[in-house]
C-alpha positions as CSV (number, residue, x, y, z in Angstrom):
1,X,64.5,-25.0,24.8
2,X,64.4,-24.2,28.4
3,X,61.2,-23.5,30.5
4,X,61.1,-19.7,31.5
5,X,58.1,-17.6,33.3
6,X,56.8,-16.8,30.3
7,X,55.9,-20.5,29.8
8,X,55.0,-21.1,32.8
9,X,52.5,-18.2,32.8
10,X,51.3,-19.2,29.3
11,X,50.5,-22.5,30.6
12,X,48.2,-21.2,33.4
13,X,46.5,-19.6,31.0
14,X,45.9,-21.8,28.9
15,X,44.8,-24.4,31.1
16,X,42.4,-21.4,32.6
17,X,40.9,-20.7,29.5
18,X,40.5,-24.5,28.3
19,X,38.6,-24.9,31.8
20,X,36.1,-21.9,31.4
21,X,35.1,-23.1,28.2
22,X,35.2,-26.3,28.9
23,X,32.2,-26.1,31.4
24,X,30.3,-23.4,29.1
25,X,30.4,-25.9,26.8
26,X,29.5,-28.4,28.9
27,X,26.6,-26.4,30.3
28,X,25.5,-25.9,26.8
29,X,25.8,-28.9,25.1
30,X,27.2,-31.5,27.5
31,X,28.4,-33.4,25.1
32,X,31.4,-35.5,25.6
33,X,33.8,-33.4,23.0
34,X,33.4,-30.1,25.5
35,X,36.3,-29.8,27.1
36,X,38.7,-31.1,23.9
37,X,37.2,-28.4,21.9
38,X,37.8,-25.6,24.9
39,X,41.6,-27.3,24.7
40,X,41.5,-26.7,20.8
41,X,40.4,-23.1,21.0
42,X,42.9,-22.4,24.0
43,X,45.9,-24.1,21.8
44,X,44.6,-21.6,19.1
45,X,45.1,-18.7,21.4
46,X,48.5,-20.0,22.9
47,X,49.8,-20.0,19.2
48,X,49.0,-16.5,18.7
49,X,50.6,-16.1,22.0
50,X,53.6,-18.3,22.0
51,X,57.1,-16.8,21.0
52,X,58.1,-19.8,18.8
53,X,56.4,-23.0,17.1
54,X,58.2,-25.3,19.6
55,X,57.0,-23.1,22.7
56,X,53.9,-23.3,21.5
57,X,53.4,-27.3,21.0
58,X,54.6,-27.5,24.4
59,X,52.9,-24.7,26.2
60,X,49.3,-26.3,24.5
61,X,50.5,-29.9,25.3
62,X,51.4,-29.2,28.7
63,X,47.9,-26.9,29.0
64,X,45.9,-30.2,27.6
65,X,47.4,-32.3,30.2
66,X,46.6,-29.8,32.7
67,X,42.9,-29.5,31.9
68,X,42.7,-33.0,31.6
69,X,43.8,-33.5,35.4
70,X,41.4,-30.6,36.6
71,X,38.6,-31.4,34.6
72,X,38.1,-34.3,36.3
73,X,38.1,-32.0,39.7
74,X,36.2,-29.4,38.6
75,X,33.8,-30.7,36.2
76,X,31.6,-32.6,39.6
77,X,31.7,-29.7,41.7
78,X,29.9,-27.4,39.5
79,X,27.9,-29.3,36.6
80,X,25.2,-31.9,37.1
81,X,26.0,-35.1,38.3
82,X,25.0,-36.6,35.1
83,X,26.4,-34.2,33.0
84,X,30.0,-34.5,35.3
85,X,29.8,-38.2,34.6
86,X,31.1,-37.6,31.2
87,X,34.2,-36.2,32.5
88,X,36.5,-38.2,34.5
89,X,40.1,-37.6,35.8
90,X,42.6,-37.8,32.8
91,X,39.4,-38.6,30.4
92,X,41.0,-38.7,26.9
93,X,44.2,-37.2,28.2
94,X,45.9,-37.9,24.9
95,X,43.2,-36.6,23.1
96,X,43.3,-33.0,25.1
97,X,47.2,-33.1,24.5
98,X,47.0,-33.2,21.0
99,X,44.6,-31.5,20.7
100,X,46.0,-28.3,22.6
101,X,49.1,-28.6,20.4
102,X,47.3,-28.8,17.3
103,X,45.6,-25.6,17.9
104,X,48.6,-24.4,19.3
105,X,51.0,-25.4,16.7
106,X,49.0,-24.8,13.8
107,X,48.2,-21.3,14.9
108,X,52.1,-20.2,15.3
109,X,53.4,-21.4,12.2
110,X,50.2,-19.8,10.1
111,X,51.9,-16.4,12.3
112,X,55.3,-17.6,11.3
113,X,54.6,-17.6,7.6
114,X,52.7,-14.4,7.7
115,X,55.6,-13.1,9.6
């Protein structure tokens, strides 16, 4: 499998939409599962997305990573300090990872076997 623009793009968007949600969820609950859900629901997309099963693991691992990284960037610039506590560079990085291939993956072979 070889990384093309469509990837890339895929993964920008991803990691875009796991961010956005990630601080309304945040906002709204600011619990400490915000921004692995957003990653879950962005994976889901991606899948829908995605051209293959394989491009889509990596396009929502890749994204998880991603949000993982900026979270930690983003979060304390625009939430609460207490709130932005929760969320600290590469906070449950593994976590996010999976969880934006799970969404991901599970989303493009449900497609696949639909056809």
């Amino acid at each position: 499998m070889e990384v093309n623009a469509k990837m890339i793009i895929n993964i920008i968007i991803a990691t875009v939409i796991a961010l956005i949600l990630g601080i309304l969820l945040a906002f709204a609950t600011s619990g400490w599962f915000s921004f692995i859900v957003a990653v879950l629901i962005a994976g889901a997309i991606i899948g829908f997305i995605a051209d293959s099963i394989d491009n889509a693991l990596v396009v929502g691992g890749v994204a998880g990573l991603l949000a993982s990284l900026l979270q930690g960037i983003i979060a304390p610039l625009i939430l609460a300090p207490g709130v932005a506590a929760f969320f600290p560079i590469l906070n449950a990085f593994l976590g996010m990872i999976v969880a934006g291939a799970l969404g991901a993956g599970i989303v493009a072979l449900v497609k696949d076997i639909m056809g």
